[in-house]
C-alpha positions, 0 to 999 in steps of 0.5 A: 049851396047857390046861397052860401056861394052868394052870402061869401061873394058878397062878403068879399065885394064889402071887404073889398070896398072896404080895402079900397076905401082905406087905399084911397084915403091913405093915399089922397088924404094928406095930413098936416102937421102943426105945433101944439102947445097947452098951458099949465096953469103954475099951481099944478106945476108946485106938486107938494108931498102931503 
């Protein structure tokens, strides 16, 4: 039992690092935003039935 109680112990120390981590990025990590804008070349806009 000794050893089963430390394997899930263990889990939870991992699951909460790992629910820490995700905290700490959501919340010092700031996304930026930017405008983005691809060129098409013409011939792919003519799209002719065959």
């Amino acid at each position: 039992m000794p050893t089963l109680f430390r394997f899930v112990i263990t889990l939870c120390i991992l699951a909460a690092l790992g629910y820490g981590a995700m905290l700490a990025l959501v919340i010092l990590v700031e996304p930026r935003t930017a405008e983005m804008s691809e060129r098409i070349p013409p011939d792919r806009m003519n799209i002719q039935n065959q």
